[in-house]
N, C-alpha and C positions, 0 to 999 in steps of 0.2 A: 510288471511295468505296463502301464497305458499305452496303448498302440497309437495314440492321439501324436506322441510325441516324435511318431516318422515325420512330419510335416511341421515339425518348428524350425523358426527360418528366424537364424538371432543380426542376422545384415540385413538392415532397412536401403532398397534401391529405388531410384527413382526411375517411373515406366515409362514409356511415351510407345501409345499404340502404332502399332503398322501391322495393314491389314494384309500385305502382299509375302509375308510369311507363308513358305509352304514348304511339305518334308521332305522334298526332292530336292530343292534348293537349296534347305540349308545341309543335307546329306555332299551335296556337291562341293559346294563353299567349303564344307570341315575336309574333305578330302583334297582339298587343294594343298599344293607346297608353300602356296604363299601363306606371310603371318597375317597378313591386313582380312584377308577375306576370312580367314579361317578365325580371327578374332572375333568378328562382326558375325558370326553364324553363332560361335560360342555365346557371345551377348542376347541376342536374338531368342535362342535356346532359353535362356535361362528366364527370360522376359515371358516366354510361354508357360513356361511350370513356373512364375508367378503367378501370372494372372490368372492359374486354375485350368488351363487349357490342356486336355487328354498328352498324356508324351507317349511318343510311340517306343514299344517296347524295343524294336530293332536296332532304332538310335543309338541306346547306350553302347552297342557293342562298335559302331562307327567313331565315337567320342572315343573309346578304349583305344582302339587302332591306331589312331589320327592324330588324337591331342594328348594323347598321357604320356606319348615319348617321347615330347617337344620342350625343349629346354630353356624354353624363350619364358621369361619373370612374369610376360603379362597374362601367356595363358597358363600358367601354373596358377596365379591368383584366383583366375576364373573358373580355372577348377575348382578351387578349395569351395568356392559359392556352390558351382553347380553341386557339385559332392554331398552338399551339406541339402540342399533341397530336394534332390530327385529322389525317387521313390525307390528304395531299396531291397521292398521286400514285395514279392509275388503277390496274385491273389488269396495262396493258402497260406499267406504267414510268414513264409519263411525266405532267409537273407537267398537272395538272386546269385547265382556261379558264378557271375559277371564280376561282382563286385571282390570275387580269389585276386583277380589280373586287380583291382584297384588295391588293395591290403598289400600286394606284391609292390607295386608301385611308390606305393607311400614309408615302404618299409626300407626304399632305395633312399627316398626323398631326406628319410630321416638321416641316413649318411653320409646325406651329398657335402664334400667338402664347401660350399658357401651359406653361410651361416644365418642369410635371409631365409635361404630357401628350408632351411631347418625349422628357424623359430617358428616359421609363418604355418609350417604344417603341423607344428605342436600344437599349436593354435587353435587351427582345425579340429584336432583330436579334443582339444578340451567339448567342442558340441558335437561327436560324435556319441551315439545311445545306441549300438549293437556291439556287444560284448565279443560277438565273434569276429567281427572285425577288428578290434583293438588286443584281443589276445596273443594275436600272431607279434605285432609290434612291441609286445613291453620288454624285451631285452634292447630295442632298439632305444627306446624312450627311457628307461635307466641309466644305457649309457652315453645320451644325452647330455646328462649330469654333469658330466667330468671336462665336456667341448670346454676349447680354450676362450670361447666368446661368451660375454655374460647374456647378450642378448638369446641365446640359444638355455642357455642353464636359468634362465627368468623363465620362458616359458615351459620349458623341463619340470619344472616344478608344478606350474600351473595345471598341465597336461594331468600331473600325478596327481594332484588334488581331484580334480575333477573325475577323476577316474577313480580314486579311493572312494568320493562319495557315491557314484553311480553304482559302479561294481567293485563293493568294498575285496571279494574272491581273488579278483587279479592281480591285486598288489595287497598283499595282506598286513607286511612291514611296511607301509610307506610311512608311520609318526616315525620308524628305528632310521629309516633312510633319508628321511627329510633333516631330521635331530644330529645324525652324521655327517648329514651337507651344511649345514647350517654352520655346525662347531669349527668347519674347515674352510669356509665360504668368507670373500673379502669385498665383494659387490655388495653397497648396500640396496639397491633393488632385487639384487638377487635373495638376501637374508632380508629383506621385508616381506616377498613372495614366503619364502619358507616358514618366518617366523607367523605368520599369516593363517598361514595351514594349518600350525600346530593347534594358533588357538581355538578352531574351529572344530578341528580333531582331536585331538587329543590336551587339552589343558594342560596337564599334569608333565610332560614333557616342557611343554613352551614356559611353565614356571620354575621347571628347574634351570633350564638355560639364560630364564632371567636372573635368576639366585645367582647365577654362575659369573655373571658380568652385570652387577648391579651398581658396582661403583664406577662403570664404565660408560653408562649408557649419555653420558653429558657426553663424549666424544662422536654419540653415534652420529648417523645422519637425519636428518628432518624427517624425510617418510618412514623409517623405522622406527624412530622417534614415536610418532603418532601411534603407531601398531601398539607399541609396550605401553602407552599411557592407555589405551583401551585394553590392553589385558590385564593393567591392574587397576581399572572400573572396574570388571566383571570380577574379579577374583575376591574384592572388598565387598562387593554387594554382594557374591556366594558364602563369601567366610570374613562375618567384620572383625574378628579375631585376628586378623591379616593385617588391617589397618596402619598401627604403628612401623611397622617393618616397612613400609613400601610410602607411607607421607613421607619421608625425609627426600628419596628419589625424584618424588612429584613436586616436590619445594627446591632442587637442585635443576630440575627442567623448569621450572617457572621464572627461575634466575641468571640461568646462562644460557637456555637454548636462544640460537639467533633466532629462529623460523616462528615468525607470528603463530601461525593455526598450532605449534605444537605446545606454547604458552597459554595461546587460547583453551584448548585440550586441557592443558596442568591444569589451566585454573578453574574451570569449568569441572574437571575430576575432584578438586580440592576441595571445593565448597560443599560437592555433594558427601566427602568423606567425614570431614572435620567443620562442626557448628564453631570452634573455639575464633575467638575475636583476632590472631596472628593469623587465621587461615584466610578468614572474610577479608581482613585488611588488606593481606598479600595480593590475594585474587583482585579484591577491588582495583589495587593499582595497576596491576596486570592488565586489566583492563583498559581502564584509564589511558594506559603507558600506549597500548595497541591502535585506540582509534586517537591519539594525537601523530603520530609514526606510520599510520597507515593512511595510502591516499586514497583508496576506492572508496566509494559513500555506502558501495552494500554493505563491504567493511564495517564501517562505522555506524550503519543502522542494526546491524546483528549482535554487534559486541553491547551498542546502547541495549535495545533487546537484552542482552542479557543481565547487565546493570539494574533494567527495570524486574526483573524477575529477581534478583537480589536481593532488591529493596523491599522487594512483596512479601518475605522469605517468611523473616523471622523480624522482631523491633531489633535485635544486636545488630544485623546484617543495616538496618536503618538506620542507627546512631554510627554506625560506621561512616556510611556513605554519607551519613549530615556533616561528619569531618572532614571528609576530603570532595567536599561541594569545589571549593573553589579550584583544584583538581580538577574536576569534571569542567567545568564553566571554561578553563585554559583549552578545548577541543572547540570552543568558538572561534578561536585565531587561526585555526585551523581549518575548517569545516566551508566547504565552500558550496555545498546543498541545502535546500530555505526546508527539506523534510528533516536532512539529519539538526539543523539547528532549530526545529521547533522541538525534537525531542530530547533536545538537551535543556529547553526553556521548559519544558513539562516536568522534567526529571527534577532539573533545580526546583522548579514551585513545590514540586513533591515534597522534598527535602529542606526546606528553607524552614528554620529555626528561631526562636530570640536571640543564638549564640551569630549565627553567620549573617541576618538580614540586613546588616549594614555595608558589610563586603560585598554580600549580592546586591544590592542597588547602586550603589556605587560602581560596578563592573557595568552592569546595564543602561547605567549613565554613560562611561565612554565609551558603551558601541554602539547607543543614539548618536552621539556626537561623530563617532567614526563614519557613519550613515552618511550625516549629514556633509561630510570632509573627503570622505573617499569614496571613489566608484567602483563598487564593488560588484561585478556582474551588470548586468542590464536594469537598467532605473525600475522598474518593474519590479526583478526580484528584490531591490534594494528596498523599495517601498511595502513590500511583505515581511521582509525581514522587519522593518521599522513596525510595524503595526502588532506582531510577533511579541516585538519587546514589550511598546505600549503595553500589552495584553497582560502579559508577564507582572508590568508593573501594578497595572493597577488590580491585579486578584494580590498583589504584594501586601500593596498600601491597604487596601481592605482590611486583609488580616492582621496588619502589624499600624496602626495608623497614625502613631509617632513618626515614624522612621519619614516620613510626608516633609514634615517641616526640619526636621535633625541633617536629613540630608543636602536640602536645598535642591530637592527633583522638582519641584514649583516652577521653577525659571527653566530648566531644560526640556519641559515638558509642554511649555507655552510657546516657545518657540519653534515648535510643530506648528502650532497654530496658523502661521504665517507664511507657510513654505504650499503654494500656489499649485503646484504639480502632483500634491500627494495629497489629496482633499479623504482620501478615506481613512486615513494615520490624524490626521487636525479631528474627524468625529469623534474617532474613539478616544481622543484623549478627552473632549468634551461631555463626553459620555461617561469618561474619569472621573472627570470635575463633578458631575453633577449629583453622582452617586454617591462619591467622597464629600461634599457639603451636607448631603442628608444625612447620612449616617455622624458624622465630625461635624456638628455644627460650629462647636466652637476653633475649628480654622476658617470660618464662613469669611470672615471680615476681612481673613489675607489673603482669600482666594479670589476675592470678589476685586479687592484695589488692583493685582496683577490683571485680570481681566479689565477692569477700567484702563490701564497701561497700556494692554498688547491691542485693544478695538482699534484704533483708528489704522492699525497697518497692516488688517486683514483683507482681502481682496475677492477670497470666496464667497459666496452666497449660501451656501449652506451653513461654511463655518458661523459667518455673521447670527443667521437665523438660531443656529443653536446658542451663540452667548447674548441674544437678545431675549430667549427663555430665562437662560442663569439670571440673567441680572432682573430681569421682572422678577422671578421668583425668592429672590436670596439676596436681595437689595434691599434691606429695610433695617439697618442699624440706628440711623441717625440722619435729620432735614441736611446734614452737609453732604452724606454719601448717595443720599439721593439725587440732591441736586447736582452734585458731580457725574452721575451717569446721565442724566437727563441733559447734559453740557455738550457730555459724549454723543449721547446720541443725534442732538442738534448739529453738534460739528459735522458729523456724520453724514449726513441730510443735504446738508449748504443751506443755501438761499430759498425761503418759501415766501412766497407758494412758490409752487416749482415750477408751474405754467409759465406765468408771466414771467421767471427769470429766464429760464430758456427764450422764451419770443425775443427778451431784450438782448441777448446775448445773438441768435442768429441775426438780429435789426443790427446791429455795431459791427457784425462780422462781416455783411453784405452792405452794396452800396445801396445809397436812398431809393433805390427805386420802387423798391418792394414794398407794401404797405406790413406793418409790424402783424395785425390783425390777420394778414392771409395766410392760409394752411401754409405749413413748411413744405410740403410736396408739392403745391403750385409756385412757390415762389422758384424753389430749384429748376422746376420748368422750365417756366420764364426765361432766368436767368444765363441759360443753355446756346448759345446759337448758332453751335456746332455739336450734333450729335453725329453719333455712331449708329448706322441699322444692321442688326443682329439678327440671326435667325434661331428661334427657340426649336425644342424637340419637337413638337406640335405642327411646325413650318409656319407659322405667323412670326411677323416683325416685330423687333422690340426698341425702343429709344431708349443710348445709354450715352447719361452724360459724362462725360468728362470733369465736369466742375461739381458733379453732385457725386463722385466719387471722392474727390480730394476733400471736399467736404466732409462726406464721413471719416476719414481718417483723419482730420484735424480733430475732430469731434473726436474719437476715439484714443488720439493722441493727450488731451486735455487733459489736466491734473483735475479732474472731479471729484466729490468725496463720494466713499465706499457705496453707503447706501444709496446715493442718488445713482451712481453706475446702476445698479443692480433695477433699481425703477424705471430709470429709462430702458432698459433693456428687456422689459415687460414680465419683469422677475416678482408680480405682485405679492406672488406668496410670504414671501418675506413682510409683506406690508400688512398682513392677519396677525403675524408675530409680535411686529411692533406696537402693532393696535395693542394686543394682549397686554403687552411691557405697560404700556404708557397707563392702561388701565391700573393695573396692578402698583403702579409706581404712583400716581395721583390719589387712590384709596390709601395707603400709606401714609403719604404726605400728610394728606385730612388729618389721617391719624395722630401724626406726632405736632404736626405745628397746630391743626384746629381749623374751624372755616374763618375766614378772613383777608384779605386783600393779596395775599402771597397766595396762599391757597387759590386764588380766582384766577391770579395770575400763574399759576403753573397748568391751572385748569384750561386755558387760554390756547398758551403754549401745545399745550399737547391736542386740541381739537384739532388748531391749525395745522399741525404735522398733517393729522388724520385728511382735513378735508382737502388740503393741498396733493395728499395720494390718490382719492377719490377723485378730483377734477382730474390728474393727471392721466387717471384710467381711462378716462370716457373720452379724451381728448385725440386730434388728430397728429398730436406732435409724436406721438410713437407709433410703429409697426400694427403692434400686440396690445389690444386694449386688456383692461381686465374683467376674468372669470364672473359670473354671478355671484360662484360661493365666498370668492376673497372680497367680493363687493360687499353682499351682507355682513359677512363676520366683521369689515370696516365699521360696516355704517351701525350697525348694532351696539359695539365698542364706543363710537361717535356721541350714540344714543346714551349711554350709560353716563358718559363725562358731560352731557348735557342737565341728566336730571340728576349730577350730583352738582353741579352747578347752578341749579334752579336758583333765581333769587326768591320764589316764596319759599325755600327749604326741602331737605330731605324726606321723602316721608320713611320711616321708621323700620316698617316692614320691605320697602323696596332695599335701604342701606343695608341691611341685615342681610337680606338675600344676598347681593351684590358681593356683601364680603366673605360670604359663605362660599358662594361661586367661586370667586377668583381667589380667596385667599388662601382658604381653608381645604375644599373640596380638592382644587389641583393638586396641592402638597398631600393631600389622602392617596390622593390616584395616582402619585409617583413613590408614596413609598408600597402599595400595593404592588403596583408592577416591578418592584425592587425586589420585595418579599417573593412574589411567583419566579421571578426569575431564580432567585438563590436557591429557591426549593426544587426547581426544575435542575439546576447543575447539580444540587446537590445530589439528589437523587440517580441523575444519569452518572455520578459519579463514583457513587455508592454501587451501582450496578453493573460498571466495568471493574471497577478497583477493589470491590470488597472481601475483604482476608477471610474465611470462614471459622468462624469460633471453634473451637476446641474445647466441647461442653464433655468436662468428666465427674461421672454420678458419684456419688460418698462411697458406693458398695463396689466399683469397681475394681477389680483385681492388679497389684504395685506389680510392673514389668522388670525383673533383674537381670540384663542379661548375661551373667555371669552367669545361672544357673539355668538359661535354656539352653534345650538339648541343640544337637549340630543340625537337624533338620527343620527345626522352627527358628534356625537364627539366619532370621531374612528379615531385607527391609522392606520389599514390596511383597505384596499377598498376590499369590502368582493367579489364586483363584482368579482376582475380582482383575487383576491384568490381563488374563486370556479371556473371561466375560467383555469387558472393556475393547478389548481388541477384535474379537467377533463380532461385536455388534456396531463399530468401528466408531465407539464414543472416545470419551476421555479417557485415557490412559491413568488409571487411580481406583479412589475408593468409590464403589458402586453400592452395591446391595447393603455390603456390611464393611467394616474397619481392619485394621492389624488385631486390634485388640478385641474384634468381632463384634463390635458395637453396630450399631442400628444408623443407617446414615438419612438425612430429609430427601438423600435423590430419589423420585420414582424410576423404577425400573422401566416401566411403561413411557414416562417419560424420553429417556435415551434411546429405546426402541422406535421412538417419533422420530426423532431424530438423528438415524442413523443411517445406513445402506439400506437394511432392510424393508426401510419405509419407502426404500425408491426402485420396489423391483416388480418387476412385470411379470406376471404369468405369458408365455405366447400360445401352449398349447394345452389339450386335457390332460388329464391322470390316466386318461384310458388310450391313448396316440400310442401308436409303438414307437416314437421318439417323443418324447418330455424334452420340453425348450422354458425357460426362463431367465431373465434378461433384466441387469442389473444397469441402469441411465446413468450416468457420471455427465453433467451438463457444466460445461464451463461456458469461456464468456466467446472461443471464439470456434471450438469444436465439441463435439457430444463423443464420448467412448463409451461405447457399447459392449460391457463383458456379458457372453451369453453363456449359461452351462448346458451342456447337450448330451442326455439321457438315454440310451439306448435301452426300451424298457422289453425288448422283443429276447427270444435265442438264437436270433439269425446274426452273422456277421452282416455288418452295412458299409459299403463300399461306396469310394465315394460321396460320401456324406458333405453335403453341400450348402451352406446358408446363404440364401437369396437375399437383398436386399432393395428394396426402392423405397426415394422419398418422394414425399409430396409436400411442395415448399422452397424457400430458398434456404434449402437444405443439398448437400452433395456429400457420395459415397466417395472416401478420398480410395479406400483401397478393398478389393475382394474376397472376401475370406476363402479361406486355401481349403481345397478337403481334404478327408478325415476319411478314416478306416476305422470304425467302432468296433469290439470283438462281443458278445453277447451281457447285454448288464454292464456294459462300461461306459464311462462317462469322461466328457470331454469339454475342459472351456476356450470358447472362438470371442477373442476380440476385434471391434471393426470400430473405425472412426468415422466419423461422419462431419465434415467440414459446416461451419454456419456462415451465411452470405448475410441477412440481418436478424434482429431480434424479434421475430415473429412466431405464429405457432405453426406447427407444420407434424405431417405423417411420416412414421415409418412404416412401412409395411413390405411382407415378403413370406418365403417358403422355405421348408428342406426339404431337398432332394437327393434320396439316396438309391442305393442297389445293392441287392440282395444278393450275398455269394451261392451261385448254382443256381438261380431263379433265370426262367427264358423270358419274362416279360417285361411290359416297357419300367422305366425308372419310376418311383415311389414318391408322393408326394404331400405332404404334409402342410396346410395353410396355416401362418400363424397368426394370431392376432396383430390388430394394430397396435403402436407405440405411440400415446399421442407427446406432443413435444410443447408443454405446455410454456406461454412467454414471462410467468412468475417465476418459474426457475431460473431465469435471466438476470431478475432482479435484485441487487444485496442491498442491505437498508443500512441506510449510513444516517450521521447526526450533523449538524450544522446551527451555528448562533444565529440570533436574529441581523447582526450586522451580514453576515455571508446570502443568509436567502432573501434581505431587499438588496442584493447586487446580481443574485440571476437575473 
């Protein structure tokens, strides 16, 4: 045994310094009669051999005297701590005489007719690691066993476990004595402790006592439950020859036990036992059954977790779960977290079929509609979940792009459009539309009249702007569908030019006084002859009128149409958009009707929009003039419907270009960007989701396992799982297969990315202590496991690891010392608390002493640990709609 192991301390206490600790006083305090002061010394005490501070050897025999014959509950407990920390054994080794009067003491304790003070010292005994003190105790701790409380006979058992493994010598029968309490045992905590042990210890007992009551265990209770369902994992993965015998058991707990986790358990056992399609089905709804029934969302993100691991299995395990989709989809009425119902909108896309995709669109139809009807959490998560769906739908329609028009989601889908408060659910569905036209051309002409429908009762500016792209671009069937969006877009507009309507419109609303010609902001002036004076942050005065407030809100009040709001409100960008449209929609025109007097006159029409937007920019009636760049792209637009309106003629080569530009070139460069995108999902999709082939060569050897021996009939290759697990990669195949086949992972590879790549030298090879220090970096503390080398033949006392940072970095706790014995080795863990994500030092020493050496303490410099701010960072994915809304 490691002598490291006198100083493990399995109770975590919270310290709070005090400096005025001294060993007179708490000597005094413990010898007091009173409970209160002699508690607070006992506390104190114990706060010091925490934090590493020297105990005087005299102490213990004060603490003997004082508190060990006090029968008070609080300082019983406090012993069991201090018990368990203070230093036990001499400088030469060996258990301290002191601790005869403690073994005497606790061998009372174990008698004491109250049955806390019993358990609580079994307890104890379970972290107790000196054999010579637990020797004297085992008739006491045996008959334990038999106490009329189960809380006493629970930890009875535990006591015995723990001591079978440490020092198997002392209790040599404990599988015959646990196997006899068991068979006679009515407590089911008590027979889950015992049946516990068995499997740990002895298998082959704990399986016959299964054998023995197997038609019984639907009676037992939930947490024994759980035990026997993982002792017949392990016995099926040692011997699948077992198999049969023990599925019917596991199919009997998966249908009558009440207790979620121990169904979860079944079903989770069953899949891994049985590939057959009764076993995946069962399991499946087992699942299903648990996150509709259970209300916690971890719940329900774990068991989903598992569903998706199902469906990655095997394709049976997937045509399954493509059956009972709409199964799964019923844990939306339930689901009251926007994480667990995106993984159920994930799961379904997974799984969505030619057989089911009409029932899933249709379901997602009425919980757009439910969105929109009921308040469901905070408008917020309401509007996530809506855009969730969206998302849903349209990678739906993509794949399936019938199912668009068969269903009638056209009309549920546009009526996003319109809904003012959720402007980032109206893009993506426009983003729907746009992608669904390019690809479907042929629904172009019914998606385009519902878009001519829903325009005049939109009220967004972005929404607008997007269906003023669609219809520029995907407006070109026919001179009637043209001229019907170019209607739109005029209604849209009002009255142009839009200067002069406005001037006319303020002249009618004011009285004569005002000359129509004078800026709008001096006539308000004027008009004023009672102001209010204000004082700004700055401390200057400010004049507010009264009448040029009520003004704006009449103004604001006004039934305007869409795009005129959005112009007066110095929203020009939108007016680069329409430019684009109009262009796009008058080369067209040309197109189908020809040049001639209608043509001139549409030609007309759409300058005037244009140059009615351009006066309104540069003008004093708005706030916000417009940009340079929305000016040029106007006036360039302006430019282009002038020289197609030329009366001496087009010339040839400018036409050409013109409709290259706008007609040809755009529609290239949106389905380009359609193309990269699908290759970008598809790909990041390919590289989380991808199943790995199972490439088997022609000379391969046929596996029967009917005729392997009992030592190769296993289903994990234990090699490549303790490889795996030393080097703390993926738990699986590594180097080679089951079948010892050649696998693409490099070795080299997993060793990049495992513990090993994260471990620190701190000292030489030639240091009489070897230190090396394994960084574990999370996101809000750093755990430091250090391994500590004793490479001298001196015993080292007090062996001490120093630490400081440098940074906002903090040492949350001190590591405890150590007694090394010659050539033994020892691992100290210490946590290090993070204030921000920055880089920062560790750095520090060990400090020890040498048994029989007179000179000062020993000291060893270690390297620094730099704490680099990459480690901080985990790399996550994100659409292009999520990273333009950081």
């Amino acid at each position: 045994m490691s002598s490291s192991a006198d100083s493990i301390c399995y109770t975590l206490i919270n310290t709070e310094s005090d400096d005025s600790v001294n060993e007179g006083t708490l000597r005094a305090d413990l010898e007091k009669m009173e409970l209160k002061p002699k508690t607070d010394a006992l506390k104190k005490l114990i706060f010091m051999i925490l934090n590493g501070e020297k105990f005087p050897p005299n102490m213990l025999m004060t603490v003997i005297r004082y508190c060990l014959p006090s029968n008070d509950h609080m300082i019983k407990k406090l012993l069991l701590i201090f018990w368990e920390i203070v230093p036990k054994r001499g400088p030469d080794g060996k258990l301290l005489h002191e601790m005869i009067l403690v073994c005497d003491a606790y061998r009372k304790d174990l008698q004491h007719p109250n049955e806390f003070i019993r358990g609580s010292t079994l307890r104890f005994l379970c972290k107790l690691k000196e054999p010579e003190l637990l020797e004297p105790l085992m008739p006491a701790i045996r008959a334990c066993l038999e106490h009329r409380h189960s809380y006493v006979r629970r930890n009875a058992v535990l006591a015995i476990f723990k001591i079978y493994v440490n020092f198997e010598a002392l209790i040599p029968d404990a599988p015959e004595v646990i196997l006899d309490f068991l068979s006679r045992e009515a407590d089911a905590s008590c027979k889950r402790n015992a049946f516990l042990m068995l499997i740990h210890l002895d298998q082959k007992k704990a399986l016959d006592y299964l054998n023995s009551c197997l038609d019984q265990i639907g009676g037992f209770n939930d947490i024994l439950q759980l035990v026997i369902v993982e002792l017949i994992y392990k016995v099926c993965i040692a011997n699948p020859s077992e198999r049969s015998r023990f599925i019917r058991a596991i199919y009997n707990l998966l249908n009558t036990s009440q207790s979620a986790s121990v169904r979860y358990e079944a079903a989770a056992t069953l899949i891994t036992l049985s590939q057959a399609p009764t076993a995946l089905r069962a399991a499946a709804n087992c699942f299903i059954d648990i996150c509709i029934k259970e209300s916690d969302n971890n719940v329900k993100l774990i068991v989903l977790d598992r569903l998706v691991a199902l469906k990655d299995s095997t394709a049976a395990a997937e045509r399954i779960l493509q059956d009972s989709l709409m199964d799964i989809l019923r844990i939306l009425n339930v689901a009251t977290d926007l994480e667990v119902k995106q993984k159920i909108l994930n799961l379904g896309l997974d799984l969505v079929s030619s057989r089911n995709v009409e029932e899933l669109v249709q379901l997602l139809k009425k919980e757009i509609l439910k969105t929109q009807s009921e308040s469901q959490g905070s408008s917020e998560e309401t509007n996530k979940y809506r855009q969730l769906l969206v998302g849903t739908l349209h990678s739906i329609c993509l794949k399936y792009p019938d199912v668009m028009a068969s269903s009638n989601l056209m009309a549920t889908l546009f009526e996003l459009l319109t809904n003012a408060d959720d402007e980032t659910t109206a893009i993506l569905v426009i983003v729907f539309t746009r992608e669904y036209i390019q690809k479907n051309l042929n629904q172009k002409n019914l998606i385009v009249s519902r878009i001519l429908d829903v325009f005049p009762t939109i009220r967004n500016v972005k929404v607008h702007r997007g269906l003023i792209w669609v219809l520029g671009e995907f407006c070109d069937e026919d001179e009637t569908q043209i001229l019907e969006a170019m209607a739109i877009i005029r209604a849209a507009i009002g009255d142009i030019p839009i200067v002069e309507a406005e001037l006319k419109k303020l002249e009618n609303g004011v009285d004569g006084e005002d000359s129509s010609t004078a800026p709008v902001a001096e006539r308000q002036q004027n008009a004023v002859p009672n102001a209010a004076k204000l004082v700004t942050a700055d401390g200057s005065y400010i004049t507010q009128s009264a009448l040029s407030v009520n003004t704006k809100s009449v103004d604001k009040s006004a039934n305007v149409p869409p795009l005129r709001n959005h112009l007066l409100n110095g929203e020009f960008f939108i007016g680069t958009a329409l430019a684009n449209c109009l262009v796009k929609l008058a080369l067209r025109y040309r197109q189908v009707v020809g040049a001639g007097k209608q043509t001139n006159s549409f030609l007309a029409q759409s300058m005037l929009i244009l140059t009615s937007i351009l006066h309104l920019g540069k003008s004093k009636l708005i706030t916000q003039t417009i940009n340079d760049d929305d000016f040029e792209r106007i006036a360039l637009c302006l430019m282009i419907l002038t020289q197609i309106s030329s009366p001496n003629g087009v010339n040839p080569e400018v036409e050409a270009l013109v409709n290259t530009m706008f007609l040809s070139e755009m529609r290239s460069s949106l389905e380009s960007m359609l193309m990269s995108s699908k290759s970008e999902a598809e790909e990041a999709k390919h590289a989380v989701k991808s199943r790995p082939n199972k490439c088997v060569e022609s000379d391969d050897h046929l596996v029967f396992s009917q005729l392997m021996s009992k030592n190769s009939e296993t289903i994990e290759n234990q090699f490549d799982v303790s490889l795996s697990q030393a080097i703390a990669g993926n738990v699986g195949p590594t180097a080679t297969t089951n079948l010892g086949q050649k696998s693409s992972v490099n070795v080299s590879d997993l060793l990049s990315s495992s513990k090993l790549s994260k471990v620190t030298q701190l000292t030489g090879f030639s240091d009489p202590v070897y230190a090396e220090c394994y960084v574990n970096v999370n996101q809000y503390d750093i755990c430091l496991d250090v391994l500590i080398v004793n490479q001298s033949s001196d015993t080292l006392q007090n062996c001490t690891l120093e630490f400081t940072t440098l940074g906002d970095l903090k040492l949350v706790e001190k590591p405890q010392p150590l007694v090394l014995a010659p050539h033994d080795f020892a691992n100290i863990k210490a946590s290090v608390k993070v204030a921000s994500t920055e880089n920062g030092i560790i750095f520090g020493n060990i400090v020890y002493d040498i048994s029989g050496a007179g000179s000062d303490r020993n000291v060893v410099v270690l390297n620094d640990i730099h704490i680099d701010i990459m480690d901080y960072i985990i790399p996550a994915t994100c659409n292009d709609s999520q990273f333009r809304q950081m």
